[in-house]
NUKEFI-911023 format. One line per 3 residues: number of its first residue (from 1); their letters; for each residue x, y, z of N, C-alpha, C. Coordinates in nm, 4 decimals. Layout:
% residues N
NUM) A) X,Y,Z,X,Y,Z,X,Y,Z ~ ...
This chain:
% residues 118
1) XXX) 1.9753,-2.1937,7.0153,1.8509,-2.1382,6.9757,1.8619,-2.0715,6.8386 ~ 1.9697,-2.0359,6.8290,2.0193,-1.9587,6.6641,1.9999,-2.0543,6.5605 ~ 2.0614,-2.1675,6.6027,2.0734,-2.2744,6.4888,1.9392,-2.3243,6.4444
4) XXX) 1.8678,-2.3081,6.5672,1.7337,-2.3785,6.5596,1.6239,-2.2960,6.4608 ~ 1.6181,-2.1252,6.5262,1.5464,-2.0059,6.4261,1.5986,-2.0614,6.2679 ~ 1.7309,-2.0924,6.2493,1.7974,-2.0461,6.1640,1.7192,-2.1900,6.0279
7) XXX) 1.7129,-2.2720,6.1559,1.6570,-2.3917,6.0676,1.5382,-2.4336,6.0171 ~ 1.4796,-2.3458,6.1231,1.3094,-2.2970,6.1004,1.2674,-2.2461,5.9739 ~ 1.3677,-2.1048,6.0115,1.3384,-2.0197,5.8810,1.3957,-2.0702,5.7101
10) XXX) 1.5060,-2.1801,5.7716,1.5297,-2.2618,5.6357,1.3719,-2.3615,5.5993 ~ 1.3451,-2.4117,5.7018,1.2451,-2.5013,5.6713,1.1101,-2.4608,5.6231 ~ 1.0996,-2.3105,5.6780,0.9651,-2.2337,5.6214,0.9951,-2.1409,5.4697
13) XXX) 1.1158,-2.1631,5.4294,1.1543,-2.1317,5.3072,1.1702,-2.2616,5.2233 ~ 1.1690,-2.3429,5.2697,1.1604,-2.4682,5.1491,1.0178,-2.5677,5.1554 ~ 0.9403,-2.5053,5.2221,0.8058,-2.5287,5.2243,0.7714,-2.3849,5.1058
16) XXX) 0.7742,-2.3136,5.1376,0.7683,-2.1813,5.0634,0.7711,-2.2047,4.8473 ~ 0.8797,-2.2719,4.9235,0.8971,-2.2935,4.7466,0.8756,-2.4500,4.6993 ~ 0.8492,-2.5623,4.7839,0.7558,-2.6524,4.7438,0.6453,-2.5843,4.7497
19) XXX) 0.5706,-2.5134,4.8137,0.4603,-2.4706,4.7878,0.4788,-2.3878,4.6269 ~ 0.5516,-2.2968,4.5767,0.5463,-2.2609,4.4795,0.5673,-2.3489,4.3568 ~ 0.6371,-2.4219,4.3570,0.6451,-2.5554,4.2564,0.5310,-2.6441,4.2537
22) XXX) 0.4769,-2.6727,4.3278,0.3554,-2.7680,4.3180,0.2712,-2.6392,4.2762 ~ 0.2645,-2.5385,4.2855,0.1208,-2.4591,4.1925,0.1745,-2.4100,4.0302 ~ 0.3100,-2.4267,4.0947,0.3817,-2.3525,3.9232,0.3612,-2.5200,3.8173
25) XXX) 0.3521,-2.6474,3.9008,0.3724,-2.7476,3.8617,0.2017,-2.7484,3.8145 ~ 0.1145,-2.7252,3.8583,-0.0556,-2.7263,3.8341,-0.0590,-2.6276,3.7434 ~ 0.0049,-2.5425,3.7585,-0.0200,-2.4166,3.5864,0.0311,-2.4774,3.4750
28) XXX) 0.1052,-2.5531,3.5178,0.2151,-2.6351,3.3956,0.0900,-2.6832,3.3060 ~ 0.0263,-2.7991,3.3746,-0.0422,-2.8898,3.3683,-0.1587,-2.8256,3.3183 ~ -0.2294,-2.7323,3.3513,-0.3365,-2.6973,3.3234,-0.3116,-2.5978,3.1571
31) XXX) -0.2162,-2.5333,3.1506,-0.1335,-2.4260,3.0333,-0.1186,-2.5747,2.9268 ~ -0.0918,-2.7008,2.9624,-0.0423,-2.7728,2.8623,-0.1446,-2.8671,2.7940 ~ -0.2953,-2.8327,2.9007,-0.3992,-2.9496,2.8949,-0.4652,-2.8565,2.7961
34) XXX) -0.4537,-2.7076,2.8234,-0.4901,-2.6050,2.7424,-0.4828,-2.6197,2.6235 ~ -0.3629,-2.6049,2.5433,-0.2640,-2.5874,2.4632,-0.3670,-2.7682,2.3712 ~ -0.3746,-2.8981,2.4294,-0.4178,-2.9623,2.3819,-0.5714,-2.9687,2.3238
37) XXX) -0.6160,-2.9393,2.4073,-0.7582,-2.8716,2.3857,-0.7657,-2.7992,2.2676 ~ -0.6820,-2.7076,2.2650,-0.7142,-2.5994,2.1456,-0.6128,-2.6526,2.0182 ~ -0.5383,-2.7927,2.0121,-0.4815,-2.8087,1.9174,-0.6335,-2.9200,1.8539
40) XXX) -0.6844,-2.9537,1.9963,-0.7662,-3.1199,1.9015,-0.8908,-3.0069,1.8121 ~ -0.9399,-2.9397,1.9229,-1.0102,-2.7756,1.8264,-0.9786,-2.7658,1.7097 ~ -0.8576,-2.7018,1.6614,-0.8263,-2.6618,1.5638,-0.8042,-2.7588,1.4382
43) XXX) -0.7667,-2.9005,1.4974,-0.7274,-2.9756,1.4208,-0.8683,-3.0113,1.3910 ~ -0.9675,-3.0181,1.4261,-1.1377,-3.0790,1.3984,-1.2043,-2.9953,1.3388 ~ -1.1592,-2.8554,1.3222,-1.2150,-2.7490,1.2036,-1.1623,-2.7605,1.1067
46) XXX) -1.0139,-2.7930,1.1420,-0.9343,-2.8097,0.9904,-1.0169,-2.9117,0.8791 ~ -1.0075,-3.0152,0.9827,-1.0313,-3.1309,0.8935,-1.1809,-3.1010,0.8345 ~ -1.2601,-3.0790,0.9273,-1.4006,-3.0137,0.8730,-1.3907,-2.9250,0.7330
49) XXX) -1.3105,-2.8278,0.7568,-1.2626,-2.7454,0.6236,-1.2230,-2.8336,0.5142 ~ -1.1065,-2.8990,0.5671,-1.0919,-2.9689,0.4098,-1.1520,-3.1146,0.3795 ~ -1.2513,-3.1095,0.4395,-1.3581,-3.2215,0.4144,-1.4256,-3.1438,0.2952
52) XXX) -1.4662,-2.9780,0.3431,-1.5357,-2.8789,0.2816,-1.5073,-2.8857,0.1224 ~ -1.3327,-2.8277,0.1379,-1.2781,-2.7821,0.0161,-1.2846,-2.9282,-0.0581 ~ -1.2721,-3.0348,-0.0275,-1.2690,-3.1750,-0.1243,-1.4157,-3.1557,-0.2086
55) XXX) -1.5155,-3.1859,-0.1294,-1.6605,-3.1917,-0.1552,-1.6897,-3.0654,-0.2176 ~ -1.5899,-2.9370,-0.2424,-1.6101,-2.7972,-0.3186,-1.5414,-2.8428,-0.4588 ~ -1.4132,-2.8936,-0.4191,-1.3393,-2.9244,-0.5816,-1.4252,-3.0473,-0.6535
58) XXX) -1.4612,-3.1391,-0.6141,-1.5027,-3.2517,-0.6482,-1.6813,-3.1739,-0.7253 ~ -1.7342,-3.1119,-0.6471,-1.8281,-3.0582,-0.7069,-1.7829,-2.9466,-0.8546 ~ -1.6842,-2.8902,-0.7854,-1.6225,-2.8001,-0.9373,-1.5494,-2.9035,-1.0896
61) XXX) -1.4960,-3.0429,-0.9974,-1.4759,-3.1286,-1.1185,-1.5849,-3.1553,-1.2203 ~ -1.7149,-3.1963,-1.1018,-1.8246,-3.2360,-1.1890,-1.9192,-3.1401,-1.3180 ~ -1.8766,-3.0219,-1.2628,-1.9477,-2.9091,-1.3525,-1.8752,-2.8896,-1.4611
64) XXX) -1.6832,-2.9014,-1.4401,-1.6013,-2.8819,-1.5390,-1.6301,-2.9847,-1.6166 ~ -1.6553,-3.1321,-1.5904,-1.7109,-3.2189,-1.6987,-1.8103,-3.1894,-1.7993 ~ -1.9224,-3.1638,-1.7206,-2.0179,-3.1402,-1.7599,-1.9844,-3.0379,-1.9031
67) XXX) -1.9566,-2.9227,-1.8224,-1.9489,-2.7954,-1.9340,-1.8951,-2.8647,-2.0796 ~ -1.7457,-2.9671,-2.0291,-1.6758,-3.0095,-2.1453,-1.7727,-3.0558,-2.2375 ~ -1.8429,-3.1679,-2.1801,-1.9272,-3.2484,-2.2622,-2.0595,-3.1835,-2.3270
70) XXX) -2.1280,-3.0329,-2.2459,-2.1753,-2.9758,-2.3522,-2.1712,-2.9073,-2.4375 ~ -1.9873,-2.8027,-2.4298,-1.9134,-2.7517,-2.5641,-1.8795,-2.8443,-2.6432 ~ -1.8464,-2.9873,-2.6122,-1.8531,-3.1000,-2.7376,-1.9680,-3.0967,-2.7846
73) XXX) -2.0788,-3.0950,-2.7360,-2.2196,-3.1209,-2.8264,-2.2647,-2.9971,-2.9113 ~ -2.1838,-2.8706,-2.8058,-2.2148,-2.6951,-2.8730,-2.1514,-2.7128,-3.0317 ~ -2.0432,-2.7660,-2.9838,-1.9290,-2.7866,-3.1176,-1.9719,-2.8413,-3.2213
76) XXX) -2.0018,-2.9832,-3.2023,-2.0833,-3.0913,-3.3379,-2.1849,-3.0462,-3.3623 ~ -2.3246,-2.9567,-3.2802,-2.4503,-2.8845,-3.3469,-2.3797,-2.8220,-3.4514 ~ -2.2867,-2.7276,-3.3760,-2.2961,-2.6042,-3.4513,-2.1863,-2.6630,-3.6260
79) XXX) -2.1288,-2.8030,-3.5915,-2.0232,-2.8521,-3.7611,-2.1805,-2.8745,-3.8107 ~ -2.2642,-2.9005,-3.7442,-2.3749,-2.9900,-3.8312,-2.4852,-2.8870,-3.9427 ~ -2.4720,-2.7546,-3.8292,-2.5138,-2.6290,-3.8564,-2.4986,-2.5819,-3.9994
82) XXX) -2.3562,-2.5584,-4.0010,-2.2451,-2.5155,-4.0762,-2.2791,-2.5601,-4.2339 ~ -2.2518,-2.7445,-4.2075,-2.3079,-2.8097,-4.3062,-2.4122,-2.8169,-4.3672 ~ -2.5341,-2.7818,-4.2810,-2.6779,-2.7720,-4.3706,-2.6928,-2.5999,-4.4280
85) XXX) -2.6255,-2.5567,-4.3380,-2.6005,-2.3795,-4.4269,-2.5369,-2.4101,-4.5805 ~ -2.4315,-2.4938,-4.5746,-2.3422,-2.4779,-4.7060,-2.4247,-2.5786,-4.7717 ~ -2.5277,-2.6820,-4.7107,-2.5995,-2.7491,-4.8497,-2.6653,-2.6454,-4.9120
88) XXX) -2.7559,-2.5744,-4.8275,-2.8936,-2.4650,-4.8378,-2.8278,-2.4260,-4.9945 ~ -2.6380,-2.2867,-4.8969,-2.6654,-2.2021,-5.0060,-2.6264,-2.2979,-5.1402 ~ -2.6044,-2.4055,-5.1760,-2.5655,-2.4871,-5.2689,-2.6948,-2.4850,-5.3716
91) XXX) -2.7927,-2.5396,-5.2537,-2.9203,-2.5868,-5.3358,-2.9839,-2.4200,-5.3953 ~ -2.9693,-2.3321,-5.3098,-3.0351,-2.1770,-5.3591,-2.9616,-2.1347,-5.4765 ~ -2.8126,-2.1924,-5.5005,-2.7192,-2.1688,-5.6322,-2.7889,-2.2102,-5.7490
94) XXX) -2.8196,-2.3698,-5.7135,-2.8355,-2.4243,-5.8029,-2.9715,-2.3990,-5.8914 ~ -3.0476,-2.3649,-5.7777,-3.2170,-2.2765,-5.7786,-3.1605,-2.1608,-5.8423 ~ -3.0911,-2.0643,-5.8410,-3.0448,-1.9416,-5.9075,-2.9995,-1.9850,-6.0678
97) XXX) -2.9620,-2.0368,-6.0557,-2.8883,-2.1031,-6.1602,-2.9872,-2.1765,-6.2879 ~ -3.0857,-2.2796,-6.2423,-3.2038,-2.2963,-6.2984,-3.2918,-2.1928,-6.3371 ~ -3.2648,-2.1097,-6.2950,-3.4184,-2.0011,-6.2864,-3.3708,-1.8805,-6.4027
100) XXX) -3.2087,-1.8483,-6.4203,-3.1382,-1.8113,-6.4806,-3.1857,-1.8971,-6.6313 ~ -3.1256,-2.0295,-6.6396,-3.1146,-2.0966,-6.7691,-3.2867,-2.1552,-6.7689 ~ -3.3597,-2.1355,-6.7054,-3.5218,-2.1501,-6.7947,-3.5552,-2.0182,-6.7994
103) XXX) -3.4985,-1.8718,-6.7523,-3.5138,-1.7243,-6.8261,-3.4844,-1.7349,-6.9426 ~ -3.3517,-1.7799,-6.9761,-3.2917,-1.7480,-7.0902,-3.3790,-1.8631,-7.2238 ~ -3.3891,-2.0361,-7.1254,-3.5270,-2.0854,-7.2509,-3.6345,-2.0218,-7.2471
106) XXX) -3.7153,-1.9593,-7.1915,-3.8454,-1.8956,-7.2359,-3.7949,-1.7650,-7.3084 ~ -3.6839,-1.7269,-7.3189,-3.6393,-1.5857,-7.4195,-3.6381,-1.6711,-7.5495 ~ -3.5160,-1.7308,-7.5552,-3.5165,-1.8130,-7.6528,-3.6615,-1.8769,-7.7311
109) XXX) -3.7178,-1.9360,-7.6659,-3.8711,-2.0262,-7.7320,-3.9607,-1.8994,-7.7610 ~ -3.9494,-1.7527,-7.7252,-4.0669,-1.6555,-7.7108,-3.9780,-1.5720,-7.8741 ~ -3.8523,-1.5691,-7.9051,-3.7958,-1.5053,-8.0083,-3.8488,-1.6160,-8.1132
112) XXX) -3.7776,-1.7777,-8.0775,-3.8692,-1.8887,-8.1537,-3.9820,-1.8736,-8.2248 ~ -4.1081,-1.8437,-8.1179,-4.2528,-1.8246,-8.1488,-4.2473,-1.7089,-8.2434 ~ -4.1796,-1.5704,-8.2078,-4.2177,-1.4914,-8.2702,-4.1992,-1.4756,-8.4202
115) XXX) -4.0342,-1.5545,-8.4163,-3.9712,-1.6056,-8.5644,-4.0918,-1.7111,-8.6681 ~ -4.1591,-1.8010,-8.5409,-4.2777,-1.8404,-8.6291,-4.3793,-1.8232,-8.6894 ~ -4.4547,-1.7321,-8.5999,-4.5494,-1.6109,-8.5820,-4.5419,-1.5014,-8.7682
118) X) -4.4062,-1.4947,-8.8001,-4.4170,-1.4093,-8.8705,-4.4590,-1.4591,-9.0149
């Protein structure tokens, strides 16, 4: 009858702990189905994100073009600028300059007249 308790209580101890393995074996399973879940998650925001950041740089490429191509045009206005300034003050020289030497002929032709005059 000893052997028999003895085999019982072996047998209700290894039920005991198949019973604990088959639930420790379902936490496994459920902790690892988890764990996948929250990797395909994370991995589907990621990619969302750097779908984001592409379509952010790609938009920042297009503006950096842009800008380039209208400091090239800022640039050539402003040589073109430059150049009609330095004709201007050329032509206002040359206007100074005329206005100077027909002062000095109407001095000249008015001493003339007066030399005739006398």
């Amino acid at each position: 009858m000893q052997e028999y308790k003895i085999a019982q209580e072996f047998q209700q101890a290894l039920d005991a702990a198949n019973a604990e393995k088959v639930k420790l074996e379902k936490l496994r399973k459920q902790a690892f189905n988890s764990i996948q879940e929250a990797a395909k998650a994370s991995k589907s925001e990621l990619d969302g994100s750097c779908i984001q950041l592409l379509q952010k740089q790609k938009t920042i490429d297009d503006q950096i073009k842009k800008i380039n191509t209208n400091q090239q045009l800022l640039q050539k206005q402003v040589q073109n600028w430059t150049e009609l300034i330095q004709k201007f003050n050329t032509s206002l020289k040359q206007l100074g300059d005329a206005g100077r030497t027909a002062s000095v002929i109407v001095e000249d032709l008015k001493e003339i007249q007066s030399k005739i005059a006398k």
